[in-house]
C-alpha positions in Angstrom: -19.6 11.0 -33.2 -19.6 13.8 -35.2 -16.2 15.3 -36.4 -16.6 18.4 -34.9 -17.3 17.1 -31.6 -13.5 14.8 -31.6 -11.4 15.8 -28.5 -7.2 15.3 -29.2 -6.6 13.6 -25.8 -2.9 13.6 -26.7 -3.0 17.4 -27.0 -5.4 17.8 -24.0 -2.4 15.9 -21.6 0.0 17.8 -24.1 2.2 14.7 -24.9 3.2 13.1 -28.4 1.2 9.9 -30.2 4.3 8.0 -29.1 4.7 8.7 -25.3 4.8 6.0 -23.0 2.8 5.2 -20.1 5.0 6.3 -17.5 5.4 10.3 -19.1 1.4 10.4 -20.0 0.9 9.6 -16.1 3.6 12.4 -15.5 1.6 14.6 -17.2 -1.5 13.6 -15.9 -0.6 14.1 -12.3 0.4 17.3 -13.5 -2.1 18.8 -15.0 -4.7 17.3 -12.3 -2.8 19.2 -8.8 -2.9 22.1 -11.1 -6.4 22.1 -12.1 -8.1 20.3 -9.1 -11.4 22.0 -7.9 -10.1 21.8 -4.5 -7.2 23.8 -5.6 -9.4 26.3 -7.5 -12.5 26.6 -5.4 -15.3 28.1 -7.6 -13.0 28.5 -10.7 -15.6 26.4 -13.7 -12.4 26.8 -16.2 -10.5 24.7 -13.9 -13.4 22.3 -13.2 -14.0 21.8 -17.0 -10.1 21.4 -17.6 -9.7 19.0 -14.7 -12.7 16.5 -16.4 -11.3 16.8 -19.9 -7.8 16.1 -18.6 -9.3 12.7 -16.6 -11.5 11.4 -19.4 -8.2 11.7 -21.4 -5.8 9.8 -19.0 -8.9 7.7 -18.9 -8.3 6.0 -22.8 -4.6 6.8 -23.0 -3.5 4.8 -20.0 -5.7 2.1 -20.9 -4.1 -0.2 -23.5 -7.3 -1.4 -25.3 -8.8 2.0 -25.0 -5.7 3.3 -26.3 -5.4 1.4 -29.2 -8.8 2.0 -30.5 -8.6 5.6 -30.2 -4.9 5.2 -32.5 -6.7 3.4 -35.0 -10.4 5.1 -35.6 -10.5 8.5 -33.8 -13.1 10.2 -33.5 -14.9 6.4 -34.1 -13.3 4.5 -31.3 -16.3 4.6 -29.4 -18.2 3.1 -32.0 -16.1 0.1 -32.5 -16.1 -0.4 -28.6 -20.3 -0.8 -29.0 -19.5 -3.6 -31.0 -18.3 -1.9 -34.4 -15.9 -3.9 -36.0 -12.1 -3.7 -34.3 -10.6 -2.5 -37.1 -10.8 -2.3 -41.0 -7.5 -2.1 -43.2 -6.5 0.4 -45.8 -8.6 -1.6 -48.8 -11.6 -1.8 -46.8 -12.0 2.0 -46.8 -13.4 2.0 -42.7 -12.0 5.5 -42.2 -15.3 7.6 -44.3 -17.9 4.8 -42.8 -20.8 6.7 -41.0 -21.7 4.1 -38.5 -24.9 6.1 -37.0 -26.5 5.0 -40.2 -26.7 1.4 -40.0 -29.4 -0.1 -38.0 -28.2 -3.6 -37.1 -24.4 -5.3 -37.5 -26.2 -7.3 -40.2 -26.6 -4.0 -42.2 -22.9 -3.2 -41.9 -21.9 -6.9 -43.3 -24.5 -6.5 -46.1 -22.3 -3.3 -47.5 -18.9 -4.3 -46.4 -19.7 -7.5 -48.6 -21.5 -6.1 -51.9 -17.7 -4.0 -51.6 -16.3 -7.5 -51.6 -18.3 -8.8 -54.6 -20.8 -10.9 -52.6 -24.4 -10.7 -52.7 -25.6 -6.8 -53.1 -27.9 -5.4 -51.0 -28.0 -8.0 -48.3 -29.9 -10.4 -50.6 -29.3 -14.0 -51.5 -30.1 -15.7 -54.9 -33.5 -16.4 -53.9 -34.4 -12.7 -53.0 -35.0 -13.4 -49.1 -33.1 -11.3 -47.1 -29.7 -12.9 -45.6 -28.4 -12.9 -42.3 -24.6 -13.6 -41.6 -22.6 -14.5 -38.7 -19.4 -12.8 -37.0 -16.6 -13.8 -34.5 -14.0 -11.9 -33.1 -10.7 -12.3 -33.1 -7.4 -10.6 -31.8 -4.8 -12.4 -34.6 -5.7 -10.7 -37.6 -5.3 -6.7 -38.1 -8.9 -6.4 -39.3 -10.5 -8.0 -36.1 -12.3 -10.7 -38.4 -11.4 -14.3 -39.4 -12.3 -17.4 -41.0 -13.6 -16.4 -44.5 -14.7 -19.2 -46.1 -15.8 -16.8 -49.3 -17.2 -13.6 -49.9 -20.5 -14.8 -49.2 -20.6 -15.9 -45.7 -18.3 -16.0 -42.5 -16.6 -19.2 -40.6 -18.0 -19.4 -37.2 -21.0 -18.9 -35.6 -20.1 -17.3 -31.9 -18.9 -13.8 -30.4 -15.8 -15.4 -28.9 -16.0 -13.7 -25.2 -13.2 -11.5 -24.3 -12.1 -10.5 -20.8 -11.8 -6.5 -20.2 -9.4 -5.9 -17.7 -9.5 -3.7 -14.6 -9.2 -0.1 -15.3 -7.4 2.7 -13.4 -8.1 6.0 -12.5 -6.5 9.0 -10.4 -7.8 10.4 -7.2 -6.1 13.6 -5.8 -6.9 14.1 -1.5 -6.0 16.5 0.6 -4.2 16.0 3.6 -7.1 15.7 6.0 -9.6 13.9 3.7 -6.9 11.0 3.5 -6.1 10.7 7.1 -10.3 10.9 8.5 -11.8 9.1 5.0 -13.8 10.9 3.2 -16.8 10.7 0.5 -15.9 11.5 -2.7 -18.2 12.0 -5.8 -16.6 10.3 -9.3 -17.9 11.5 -13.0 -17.2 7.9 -14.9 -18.7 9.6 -17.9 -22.2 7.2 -18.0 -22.6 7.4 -14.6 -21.8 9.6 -11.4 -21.2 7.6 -8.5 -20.6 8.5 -4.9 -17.3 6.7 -3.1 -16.0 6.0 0.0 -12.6 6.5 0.7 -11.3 4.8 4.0 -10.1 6.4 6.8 -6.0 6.3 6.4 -5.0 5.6 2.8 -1.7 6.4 1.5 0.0 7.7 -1.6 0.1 5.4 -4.1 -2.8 3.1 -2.3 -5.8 2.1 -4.8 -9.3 2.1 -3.6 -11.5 -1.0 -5.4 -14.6 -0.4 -6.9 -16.4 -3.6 -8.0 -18.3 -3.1 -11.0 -17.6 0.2 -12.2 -14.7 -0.3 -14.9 -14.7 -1.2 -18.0 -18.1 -2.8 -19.6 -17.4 -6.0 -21.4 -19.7 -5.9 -24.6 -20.3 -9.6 -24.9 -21.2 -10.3 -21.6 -22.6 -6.9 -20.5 -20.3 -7.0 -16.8 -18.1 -4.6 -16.0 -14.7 -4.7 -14.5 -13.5 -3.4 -11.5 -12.2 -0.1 -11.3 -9.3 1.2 -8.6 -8.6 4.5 -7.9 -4.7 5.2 -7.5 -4.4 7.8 -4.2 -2.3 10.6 -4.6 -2.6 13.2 -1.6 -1.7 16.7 -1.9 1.3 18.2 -0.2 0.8 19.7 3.3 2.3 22.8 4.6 3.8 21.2 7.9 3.6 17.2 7.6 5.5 14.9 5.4 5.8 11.4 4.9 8.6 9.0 6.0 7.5 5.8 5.1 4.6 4.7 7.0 5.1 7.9 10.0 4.8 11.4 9.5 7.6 14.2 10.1 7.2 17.7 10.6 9.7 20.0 11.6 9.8 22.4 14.4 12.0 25.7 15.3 13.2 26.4 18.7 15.5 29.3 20.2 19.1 28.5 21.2 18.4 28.6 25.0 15.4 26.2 24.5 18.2 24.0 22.8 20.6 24.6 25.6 18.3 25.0 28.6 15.5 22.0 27.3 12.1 23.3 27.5 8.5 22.4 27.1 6.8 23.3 23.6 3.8 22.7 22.5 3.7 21.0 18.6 1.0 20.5 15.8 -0.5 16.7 15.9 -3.3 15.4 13.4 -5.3 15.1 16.5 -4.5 19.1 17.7 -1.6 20.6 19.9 0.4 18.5 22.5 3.0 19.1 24.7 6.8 17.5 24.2 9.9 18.2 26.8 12.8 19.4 24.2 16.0 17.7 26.4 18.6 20.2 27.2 21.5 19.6 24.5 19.3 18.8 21.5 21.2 19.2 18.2 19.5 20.6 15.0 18.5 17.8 12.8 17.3 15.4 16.2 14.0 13.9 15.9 11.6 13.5 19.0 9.3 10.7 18.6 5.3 10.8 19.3 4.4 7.6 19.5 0.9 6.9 18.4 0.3 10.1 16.8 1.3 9.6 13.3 -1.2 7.8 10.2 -4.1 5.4 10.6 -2.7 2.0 9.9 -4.5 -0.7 8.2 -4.6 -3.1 11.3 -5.6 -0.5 13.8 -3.8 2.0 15.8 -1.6 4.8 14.3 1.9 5.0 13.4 4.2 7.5 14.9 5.2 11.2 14.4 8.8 12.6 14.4 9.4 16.1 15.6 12.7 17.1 13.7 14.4 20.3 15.7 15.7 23.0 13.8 17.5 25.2 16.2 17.3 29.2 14.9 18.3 32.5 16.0 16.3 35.6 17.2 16.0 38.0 14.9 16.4 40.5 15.0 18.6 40.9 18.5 16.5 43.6 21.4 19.5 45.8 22.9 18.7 44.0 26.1 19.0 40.3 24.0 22.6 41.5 22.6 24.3 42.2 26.0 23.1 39.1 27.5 24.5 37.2 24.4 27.7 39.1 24.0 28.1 38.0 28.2 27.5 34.2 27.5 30.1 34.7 24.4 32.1 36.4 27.4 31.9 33.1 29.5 31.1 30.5 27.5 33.9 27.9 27.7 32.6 25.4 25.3 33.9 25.6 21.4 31.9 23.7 18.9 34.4 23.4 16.2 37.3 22.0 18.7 36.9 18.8 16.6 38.1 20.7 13.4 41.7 21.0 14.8 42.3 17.8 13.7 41.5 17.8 9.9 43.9 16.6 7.2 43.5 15.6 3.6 
């Protein structure tokens, strides 16, 4: 990778080198509401931003990624095809154009004439000579077992397991609740996805094969998408139901009345019982979220009782003639406050 073409990931999710986890997947969420296509249809700014922000969360919420990246830059890549994991100050890895070696064995010819061994990956008899490398996690260099300059100990790649990776998905409302096909950039690959019908915030969607590829054994982890659905403009959340909240007029409250209220499904009809308080739920059973099992939870109506406004002339004398009459007082119960 050339210099030129290094992207600051840390800058990108605008965070420090030493943030944690927790405040880069903060920012992520962030900076992906903000900049999702489906929140800036047609915008190609925002499309562009949205990508470099996920291929950033990408390496810096994955530890291994991560790490790399700390240690090589704009090389990480390179040591993640195989390169060696990491080099030391003595070894001088950081000025190392990788593109120009053909093989591994190439690299270990060089890296050892630095070392004093044979130059030019040649032995004494002239023949060209072919060393062996195993990977290790103990040592800061990722190499072990010298047993001199001339050769390494060990004989295998020792196979290392890549863990699953991770990735945000933002949905709106509706393509959560039906299921929806979604089309992911994994950087190598596009791939289309299906999202099921009903999925939550916070839910993760499995996609075997599709993480991580393990460079030993050529297979790739799994990779889960972490759900997090956009707000809505009339339906919340409340644990596994849904709430919304509906106005009525103060004779609807006092009266009772039949209103009609917004369902996922379209408009039904609820009787409002004559009495209701603001803050009372009504309960619609079976209209709420798709659950895992089958069926649906439920949705909660929450009244808010409100005022006309503003008051017709007609309105005002009919009002001023219940105030006239009206023998109930709401704040009777306040009589009998005392510190």
């Amino acid at each position: 990778m050339a210099t030129t073409d290094f992207k600051d990931y840390y800058a990108i999710l605008g965070v420090s080198k030493t943030a944690s986890l927790d405040e880069i997947k903060k920012e992520y969420r962030r900076l992906a509401r903000k900049y999702h296509p489906d929140m800036n249809p047609g915008n190609k700014q925002a499309e562009t931003r949205f990508k470099e922000v996920s291929e950033a969360y990408e390496v810096l919420s994955d530890p291994e990624k991560r790490q790399k990246y700390d240690q090589f830059g704009q090389y990480w890549k390179q040591v993640g095809q195989g390169w060696p994991s990491g080099g030391g100050a003595n070894m001088g890895f950081e000025n190392i154009e990788f593109g120009k070696y053909s093989s591994f064995d190439d690299f270990i010819n060089e890296l050892l004439g630095r070392f004093g061994g044979p130059s030019a990956g040649t032995a004494g008899n002239g023949r060209r000579q072919s060393y062996t490398y195993r990977t290790s996690t103990n040592g800061p260099t990722g190499f072990s077992g010298f047993d001199d300059f001339g050769n390494f100990a060990g004989a295998e790649r020792a196979a290392s397991s890549i863990p699953d990776s991770e990735a945000a998905i933002s949905l709106s409302f509706a393509e959560a609740f039906g299921g929806v096909q979604k089309r992911i950039n994994l950087g190598t690959e596009v791939i289309d996805v299906n999202i099921p019908r009903g999925v939550k915030p916070g839910g993760r969607v499995r996609i075997r094969g599709k993480g991580q590829l393990n460079p030993y054994t050529q297979q790739r982890s799994d990779l889960y998408l972490k759900v997090e659905i956009l707000p809505h403009s009339f339906f919340q959340f409340e644990g596994d139901n849904i709430v919304c909240e509906v106005t009525i007029a103060p004779d609807e409250a006092a009266l009772g009345a039949l209103i009609e209220v917004p369902t996922p499904d379209g408009m039904v009809n609820i009787n409002v019982p004559a009495g209701i308080r603001s803050g009372q739920s009504l309960r619609l059973r079976g209209k709420g979220w798709p659950q895992p099992k089958g069926g649906r939870s439920d949705q909660l109506v929450r009244i808010a009782i409100v005022p006309p406004k503003p008051l017709s002339s007609e309105e005002r004398e009919y009002y001023e003639k219940i105030r006239a009459v009206r023998s109930f007082n709401p704040r009777s119960h306040l009589q009998q406050v005392r510190l």
